[in-house]
N, C-alpha and C positions, 0 to 999 in steps of 0.2 A: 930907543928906550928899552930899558930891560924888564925881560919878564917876569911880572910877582912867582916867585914860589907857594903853589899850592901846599896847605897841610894838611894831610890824612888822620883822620881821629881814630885813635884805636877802636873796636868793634865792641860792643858792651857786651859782660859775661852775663852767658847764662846762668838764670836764678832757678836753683834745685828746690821742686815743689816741696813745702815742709811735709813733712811723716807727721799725722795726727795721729796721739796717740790719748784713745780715750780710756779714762779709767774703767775699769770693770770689764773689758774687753773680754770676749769669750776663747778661751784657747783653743785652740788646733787643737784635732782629733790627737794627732800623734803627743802631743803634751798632756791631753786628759788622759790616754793611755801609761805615760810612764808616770803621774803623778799618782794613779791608783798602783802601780807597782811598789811604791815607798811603805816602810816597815819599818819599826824600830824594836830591836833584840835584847833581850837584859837575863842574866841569870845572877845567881847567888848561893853560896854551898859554901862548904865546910867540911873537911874531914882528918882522922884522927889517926892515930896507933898509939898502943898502950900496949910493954914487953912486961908481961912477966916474970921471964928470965929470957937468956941470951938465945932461945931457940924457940920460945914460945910467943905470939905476937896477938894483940887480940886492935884487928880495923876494922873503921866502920866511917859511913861517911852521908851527908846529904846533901841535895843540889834542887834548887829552883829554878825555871827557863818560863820565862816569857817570849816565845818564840813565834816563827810563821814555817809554814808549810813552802816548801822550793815548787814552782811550776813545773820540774822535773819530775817531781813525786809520783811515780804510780798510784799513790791514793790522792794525789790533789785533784780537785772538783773545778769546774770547769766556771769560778766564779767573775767577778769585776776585778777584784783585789786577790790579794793570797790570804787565806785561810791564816790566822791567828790561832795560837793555841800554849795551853801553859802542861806543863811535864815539869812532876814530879820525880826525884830517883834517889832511893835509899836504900843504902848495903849498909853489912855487916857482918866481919866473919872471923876466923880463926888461920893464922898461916904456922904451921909445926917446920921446922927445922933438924934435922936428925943425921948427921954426917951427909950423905949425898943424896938422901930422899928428902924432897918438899911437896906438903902435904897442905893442900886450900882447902879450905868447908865456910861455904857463905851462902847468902841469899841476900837478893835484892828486890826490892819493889818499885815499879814503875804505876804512876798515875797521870792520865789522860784528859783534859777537859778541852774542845772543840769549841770555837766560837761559832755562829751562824755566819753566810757571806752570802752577800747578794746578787745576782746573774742576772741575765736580762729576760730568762723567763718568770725570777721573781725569787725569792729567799731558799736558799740551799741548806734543809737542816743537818746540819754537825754533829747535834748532841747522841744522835746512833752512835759517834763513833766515841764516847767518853768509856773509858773504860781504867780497870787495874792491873796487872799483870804482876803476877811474883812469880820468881825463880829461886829454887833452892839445889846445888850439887856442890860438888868438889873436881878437885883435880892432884893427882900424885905426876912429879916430876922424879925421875932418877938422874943423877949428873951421873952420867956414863964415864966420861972424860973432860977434861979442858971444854973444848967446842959442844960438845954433845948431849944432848939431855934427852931421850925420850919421854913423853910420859900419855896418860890417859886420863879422861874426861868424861865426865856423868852428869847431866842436868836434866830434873825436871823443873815443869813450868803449867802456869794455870791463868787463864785469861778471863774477865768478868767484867760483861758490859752491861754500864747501866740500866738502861736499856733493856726491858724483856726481848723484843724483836726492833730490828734495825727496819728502816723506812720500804726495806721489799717485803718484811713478815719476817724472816730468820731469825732465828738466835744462835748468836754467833761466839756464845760461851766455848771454850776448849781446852782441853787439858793435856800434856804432853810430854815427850821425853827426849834428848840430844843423847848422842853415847859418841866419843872417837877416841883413836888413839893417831900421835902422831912423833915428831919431833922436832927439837927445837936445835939450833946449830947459830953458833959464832965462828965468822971465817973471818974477823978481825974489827977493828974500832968502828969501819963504815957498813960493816953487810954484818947485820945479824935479821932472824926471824925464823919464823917456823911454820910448819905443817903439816897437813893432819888428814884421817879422812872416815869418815863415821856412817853416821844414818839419825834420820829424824824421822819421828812420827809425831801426828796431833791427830787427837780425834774431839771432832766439834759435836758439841747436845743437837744438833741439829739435826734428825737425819736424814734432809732434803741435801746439807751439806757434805759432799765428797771428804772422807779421813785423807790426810797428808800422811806418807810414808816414802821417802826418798834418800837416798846415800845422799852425801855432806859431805864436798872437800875443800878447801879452802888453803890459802896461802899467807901470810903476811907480816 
């Protein structure tokens, strides 16, 4: 008699336990971490020229920032989020034109307003650091040649924080001066810029606070 052939039944597959996922779940450290990093940026501005004549120019201009402070910042605080904050910034000046000398006179204002942000020791006040800043100088350029323009640079500047004393007792009012002379150079459609090299002083109402007074050089 012959023998029945046995049949083998395939092996049942393994069933992958479902992933519950409950609503409201709490997220991971590292998720509440970059979610407190999130920021949103807006600004708004406007600005102008109005010629005179063909050598006399009169600009001026305004701009709005609803900004955040970079975790980079030598003055960001050590909060949960980054530091929110709105800037102000308004010029306006005169640019003279006169065969190869050009001649700037302007001033600008800067305004500051710091939101508060919260740490894990508890609320970081900001508002020490609202303040106004105006700058008023000028600048003459000579076009020496083609490429070449030297010229020299003068600004004062004045800082006023709301603020009598900032959260250590300072006041940190100051008043100041930039001076350089440098030059400015085209070495064709991809490489231009210039440089310069000066000295800065400020001296702060404060006089627990150390006066600044240092050379200034700079490239760019």
């Amino acid at each position: 008699c012959g023998g029945g052939g046995g049949s083998a039944s395939a092996p049942a597959p393994e069933e992958t336990p479902a992933v519950s996922e409950t609503p409201g779940s709490t997220a991971s450290p590292l998720e509440q971490f970059l979610n407190s990093e999130n920021y949103n940026d807006y600004n708004i501005g406007a600005d102008g020229k109005y010629s005179f004549n063909p050598s006399t120019s009169l600009i001026g201009g305004a701009e709005y920032e609803w900004t955040h402070e970079g975790r980079e910042s030598p003055d960001a605080v050590n909060g949960t989020e980054p530091t929110q904050y709105r800037q102000g910034t308004y010029w306006a000046g005169i640019v003279q034109n006169a065969g190869p000398v050009i001649a700037h006179v302007g001033g600008t204002v800067n305004t500051f307003s710091f939101d508060d942000v919260a740490s894990s020791g508890g609320t970081i006040n900001n508002h020490d650091r609202d303040r106004k800043q105006a700058e008023v100088g000028g600048r003459v350029d000579y076009q020496w040649s083609e490429n070449w323009a030297p010229f020299v640079q003068a600004y004062l500047d004045r800082r006023d924080y709301d603020s009598p004393v900032d959260d250590y007792g300072y006041n940190r009012d100051s008043k100041g001066y930039r001076v350089a002379i440098g030059v400015k150079g085209n070495a064709g459609p991809t490489l231009k810029g210039e440089a310069y090299a000066g000295y800065i002083h400020q001296d702060y109402s404060d006089g627990a606070l150390r006066d600044v007074s240092v050379p200034d050089f700079g490239m760019r």
